[in-house]
C-alpha positions in Angstrom: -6.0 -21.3 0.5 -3.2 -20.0 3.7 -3.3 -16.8 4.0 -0.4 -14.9 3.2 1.8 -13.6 6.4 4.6 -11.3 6.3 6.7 -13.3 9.0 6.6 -16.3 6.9 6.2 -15.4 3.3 8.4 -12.5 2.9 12.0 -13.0 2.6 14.9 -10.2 2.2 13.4 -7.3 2.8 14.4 -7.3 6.3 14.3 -3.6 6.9 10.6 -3.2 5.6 9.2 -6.0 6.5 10.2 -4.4 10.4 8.3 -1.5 9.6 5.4 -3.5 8.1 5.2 -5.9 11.2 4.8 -2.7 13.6 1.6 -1.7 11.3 0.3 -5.5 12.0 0.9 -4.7 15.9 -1.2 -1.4 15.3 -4.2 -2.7 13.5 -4.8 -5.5 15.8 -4.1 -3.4 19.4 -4.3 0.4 18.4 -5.0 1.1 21.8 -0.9 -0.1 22.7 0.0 2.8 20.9 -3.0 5.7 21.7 -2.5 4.5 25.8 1.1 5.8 25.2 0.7 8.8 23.4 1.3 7.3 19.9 -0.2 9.0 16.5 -2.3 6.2 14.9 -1.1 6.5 10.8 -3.7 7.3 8.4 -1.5 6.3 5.5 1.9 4.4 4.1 3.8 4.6 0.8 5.5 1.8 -0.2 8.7 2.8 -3.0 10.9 0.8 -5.0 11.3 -0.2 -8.5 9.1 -2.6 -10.6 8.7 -5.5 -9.4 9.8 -5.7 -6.2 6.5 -6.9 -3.9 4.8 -3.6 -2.6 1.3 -5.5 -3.7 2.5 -8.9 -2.2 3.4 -6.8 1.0 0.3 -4.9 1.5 -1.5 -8.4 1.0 0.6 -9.9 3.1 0.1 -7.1 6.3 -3.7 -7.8 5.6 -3.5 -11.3 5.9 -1.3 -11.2 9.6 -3.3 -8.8 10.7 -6.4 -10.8 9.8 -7.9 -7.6 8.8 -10.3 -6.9 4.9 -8.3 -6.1 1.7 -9.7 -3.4 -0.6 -7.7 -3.4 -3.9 -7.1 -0.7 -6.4 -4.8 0.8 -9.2 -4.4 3.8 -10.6 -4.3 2.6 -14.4 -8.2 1.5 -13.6 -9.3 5.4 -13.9 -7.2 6.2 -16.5 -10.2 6.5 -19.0 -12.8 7.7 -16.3 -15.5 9.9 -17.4 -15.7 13.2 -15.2 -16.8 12.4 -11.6 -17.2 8.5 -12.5 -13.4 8.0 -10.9 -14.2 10.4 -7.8 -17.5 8.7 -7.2 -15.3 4.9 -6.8 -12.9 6.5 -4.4 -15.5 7.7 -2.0 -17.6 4.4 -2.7 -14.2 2.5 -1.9 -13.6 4.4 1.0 -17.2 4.2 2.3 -17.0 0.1 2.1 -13.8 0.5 3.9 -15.2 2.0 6.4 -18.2 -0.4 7.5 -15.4 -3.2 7.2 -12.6 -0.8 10.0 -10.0 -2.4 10.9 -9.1 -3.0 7.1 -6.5 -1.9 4.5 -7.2 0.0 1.0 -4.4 -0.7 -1.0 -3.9 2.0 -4.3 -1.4 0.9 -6.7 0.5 3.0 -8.9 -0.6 5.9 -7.5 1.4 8.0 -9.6 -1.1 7.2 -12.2 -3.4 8.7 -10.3 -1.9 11.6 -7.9 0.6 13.2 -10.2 2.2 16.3 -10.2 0.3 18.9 -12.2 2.7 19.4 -15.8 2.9 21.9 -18.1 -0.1 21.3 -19.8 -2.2 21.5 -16.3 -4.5 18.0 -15.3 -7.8 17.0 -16.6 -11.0 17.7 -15.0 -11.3 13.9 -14.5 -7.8 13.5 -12.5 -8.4 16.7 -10.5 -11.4 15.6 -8.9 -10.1 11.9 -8.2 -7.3 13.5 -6.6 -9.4 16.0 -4.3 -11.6 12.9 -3.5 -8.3 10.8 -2.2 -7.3 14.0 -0.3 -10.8 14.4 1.8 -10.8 10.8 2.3 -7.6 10.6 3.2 -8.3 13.4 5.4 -11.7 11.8 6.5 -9.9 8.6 7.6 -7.9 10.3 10.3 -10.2 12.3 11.6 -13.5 10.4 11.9 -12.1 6.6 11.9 -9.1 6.8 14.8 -7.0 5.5 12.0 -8.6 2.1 11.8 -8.7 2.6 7.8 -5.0 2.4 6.8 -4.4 3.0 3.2 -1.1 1.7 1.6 -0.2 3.3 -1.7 2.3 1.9 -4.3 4.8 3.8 -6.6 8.2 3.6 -8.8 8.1 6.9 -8.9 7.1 9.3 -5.4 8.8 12.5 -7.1 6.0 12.7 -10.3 3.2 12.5 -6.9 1.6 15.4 -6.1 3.1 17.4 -3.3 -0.8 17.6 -0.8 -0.7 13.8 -1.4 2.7 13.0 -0.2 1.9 15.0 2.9 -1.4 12.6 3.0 1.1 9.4 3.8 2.8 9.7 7.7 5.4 7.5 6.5 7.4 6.0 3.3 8.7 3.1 2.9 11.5 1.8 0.5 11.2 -1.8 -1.0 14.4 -2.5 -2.6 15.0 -5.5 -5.3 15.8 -8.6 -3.7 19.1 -9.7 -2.3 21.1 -13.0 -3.5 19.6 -14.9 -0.3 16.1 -13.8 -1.2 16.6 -14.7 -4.8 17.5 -18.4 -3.5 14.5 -18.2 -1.3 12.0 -17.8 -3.8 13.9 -20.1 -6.5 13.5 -23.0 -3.7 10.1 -22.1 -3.3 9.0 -22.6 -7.0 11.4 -25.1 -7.9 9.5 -27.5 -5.2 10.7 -30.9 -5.4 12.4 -30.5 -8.7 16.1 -31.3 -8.3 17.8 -28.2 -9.0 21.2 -26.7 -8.6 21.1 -22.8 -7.3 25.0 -22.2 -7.2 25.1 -20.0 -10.1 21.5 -19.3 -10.5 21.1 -15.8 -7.7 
């Protein structure tokens, strides 16, 4: 199967994919940016509405980069015992690790971090999010950044406040253009005759 690039197989998100393309410049030659007096990131958040390719993305910075993938969501822990979520972070994280240079990718985040409500959090969620936090923290002290973890959300305000600060840099992923639309029409469609005038 080709592995997914984000020169080649994302279309119309022109100002993101920029960004994303600097990140595949970083995990492949950190050194380009330390030599200079860069700060290496320990972490991104991709934002945008439903729907719109932050997973694609984060596979697709992997794949040019050439670097391990290490998938997760936030709905998985929803029904975690206490300490059974915390315990697959820092697992996560230590396979992450003994794979550097690599991405962890953590989808709907939200589910995950949120912002503490009126009712307070469980015990469950407050440990998986102090986990993420010393990881997070963990990762850019002890790995030179060479674990980068990309997080996914529709909705950064509901994320708690120490996690945001955990992320160096947020990106928006907005729905795609009309060109885009076409793109990825033509792309499915194949061979099939097909008429796009009206259809983007």
């Amino acid at each position: 199967q080709r592995q997914m690039c984000i020169r080649d197989s994302v279309k119309g998100v022109d100002e993101a994919k920029g960004e994303l393309v600097e990140i595949v410049e970083y995990l492949r030659s950190p050194a380009k940016f330390t030599r200079l007096g860069g700060k290496l990131p320990k972490g991104l958040l991709l934002v945008g509405p439903p729907g719109t390719g932050k997973t694609m993305l984060a596979r697709a910075v992997a794949g040019e980069a050439g670097v391990p993938f290490f998938y997760t969501s936030g709905s998985e822990f929803e029904e975690m015992f206490v300490g059974v979520g915390a315990a697959r972070i820092r697992n996560l994280f230590n396979q992450a690790r003994k794979c550097r240079p690599c991405i962890i990718f953590i989808d709907e985040i939200d589910a995950l971090c949120g912002a503490r409500g009126e009712g307070g959090e469980s015990e469950a969620s407050r440990r998986i999010k102090t986990e993420i936090l010393v990881q997070m923290q963990g990762v850019g002290a002890s790995d030179s950044g060479r674990v980068l973890v990309l997080a996914a959300t529709n909705t950064p305000y509901q994320l708690d406040q120490a996690v945001r600060r955990r992320f160096d840099k947020r990106i928006y992923i907005p729905l795609p253009d009309e060109a885009a639309r076409a793109h990825m029409f033509k792309v499915h469609l194949g061979e099939t005759p097909h008429d796009l005038t009206h259809a983007v």
